[in-house]
C-alpha positions in Angstrom: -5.4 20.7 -21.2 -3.5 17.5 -22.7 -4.6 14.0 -23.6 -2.8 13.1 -20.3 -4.4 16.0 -17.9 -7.9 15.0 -19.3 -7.0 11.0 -18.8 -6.0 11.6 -15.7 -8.7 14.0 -14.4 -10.8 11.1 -15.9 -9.2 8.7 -13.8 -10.0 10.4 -10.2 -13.4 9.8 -11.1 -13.1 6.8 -11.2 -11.2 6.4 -7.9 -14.1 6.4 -5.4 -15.3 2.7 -6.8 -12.1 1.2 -6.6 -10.9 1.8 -3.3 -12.0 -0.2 -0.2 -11.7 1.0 3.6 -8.3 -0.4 5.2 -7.7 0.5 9.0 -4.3 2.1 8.9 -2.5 1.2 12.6 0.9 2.9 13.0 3.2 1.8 15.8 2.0 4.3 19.0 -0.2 6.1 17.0 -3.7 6.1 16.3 -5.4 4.1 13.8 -7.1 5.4 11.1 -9.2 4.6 8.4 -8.5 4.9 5.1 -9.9 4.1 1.3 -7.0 2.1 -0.8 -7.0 0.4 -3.9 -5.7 -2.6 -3.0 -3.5 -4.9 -5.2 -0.5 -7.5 -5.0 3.1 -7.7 -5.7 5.2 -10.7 -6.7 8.7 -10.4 -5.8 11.3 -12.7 -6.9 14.2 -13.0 -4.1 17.7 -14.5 -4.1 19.1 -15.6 -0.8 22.3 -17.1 -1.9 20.7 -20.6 -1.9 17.8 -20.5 -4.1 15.0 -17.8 -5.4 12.4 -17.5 -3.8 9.1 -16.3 -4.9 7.1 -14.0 -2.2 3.6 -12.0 -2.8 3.6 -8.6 -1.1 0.4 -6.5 -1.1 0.2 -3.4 -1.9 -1.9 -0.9 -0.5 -2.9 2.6 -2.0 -3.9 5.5 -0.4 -3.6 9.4 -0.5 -0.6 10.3 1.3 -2.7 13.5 2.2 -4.9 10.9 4.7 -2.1 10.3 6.6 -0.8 11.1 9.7 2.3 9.8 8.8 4.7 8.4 6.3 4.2 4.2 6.6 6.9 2.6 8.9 7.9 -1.1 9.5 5.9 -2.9 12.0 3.2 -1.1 11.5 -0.3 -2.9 10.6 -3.1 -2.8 8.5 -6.6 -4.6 8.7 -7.9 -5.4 5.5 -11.0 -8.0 4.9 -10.4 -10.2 8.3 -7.2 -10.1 8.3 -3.6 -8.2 9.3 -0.9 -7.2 7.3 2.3 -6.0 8.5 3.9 -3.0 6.9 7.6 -3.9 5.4 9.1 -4.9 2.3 9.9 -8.6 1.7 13.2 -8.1 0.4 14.6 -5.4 3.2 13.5 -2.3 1.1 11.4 0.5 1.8 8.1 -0.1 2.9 6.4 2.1 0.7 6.8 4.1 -2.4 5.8 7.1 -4.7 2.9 5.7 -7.0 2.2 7.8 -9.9 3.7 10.7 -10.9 2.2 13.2 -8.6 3.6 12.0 -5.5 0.8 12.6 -3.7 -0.3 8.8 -3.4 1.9 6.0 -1.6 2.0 2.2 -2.3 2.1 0.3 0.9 4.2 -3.2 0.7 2.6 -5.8 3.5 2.9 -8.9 4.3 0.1 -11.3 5.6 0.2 -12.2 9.2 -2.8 -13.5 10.0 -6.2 -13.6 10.9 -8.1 -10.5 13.1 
C-alpha cells in the first residue's frame, strides 16, 4: 500500500466527525437525509459592469447516498436554513471532489430561513 492509500484510508476515519446531517430535497422527489462536510466557496464573477464577489456553499456527500445526481432548483436544509442547489456563475451544480469520484460537491446558494 502507498503513502497515499494509507493517507487516504486514514482519512475515512476521520470522516464520520466531520460531516453534519443536511436534508437533501430534490425537485419531485423525496427528501433524504444525508451526512456532508460542509464548507464555502468564494467566487469572483464578471458581468460586463463590474466583479462581483458571491459565496457559494458547498455541500459534500457520498454520491452513493443518493437517489440522484443534484439538479438546479433543488434544496437543501442545513442548520435553520434553505439552500438552493445551482451554481452562481451558470455552471454545474455540482462536481467530482476527490479523485475517486465517488463523492460530489454541491454548490448552493442561501435563500433563506426554514
Amino acid at each position: 500500500m502507498s503513502i497515499f492509500d494509507t493517507g487516504r484510508e486514514a482519512m475515512k476515519s476521520l470522516l464520520p466527525a466531520l460531516t453534519e446531517p443536511i436534508e437533501y430535497r430534490p425537485q419531485g422527489g423525496a427528501p433524504a437525509t444525508l451526512n456532508a462536510r460542509i464548507g464555502k466557496k468564494l467566487l469572483k464573477i464578471d458581468d460586463g459592469a463590474a466583479q462581483v464577489t458571491l459565496m457559494a456553499r458547498r455541500f459534500i456527500v457520498a454520491l452513493a447516498d443518493m437517489a440522484s445526481l443534484p439538479a438546479p432548483g433543488d434544496t437543501i436544509a442545513w442548520r435553520g436554513r434553505n439552500y438552493r442547489v445551482g451554481h452562481p456563475d451558470g455552471g454545474p451544480p455540482w462536481r467530482w471532489h476527490g479523485n475517486t469520484n465517488t463523492d460530489v460537491a454541491i454548490y448552493a446558494a442561501d435563500s433563506g430561513a426554514q
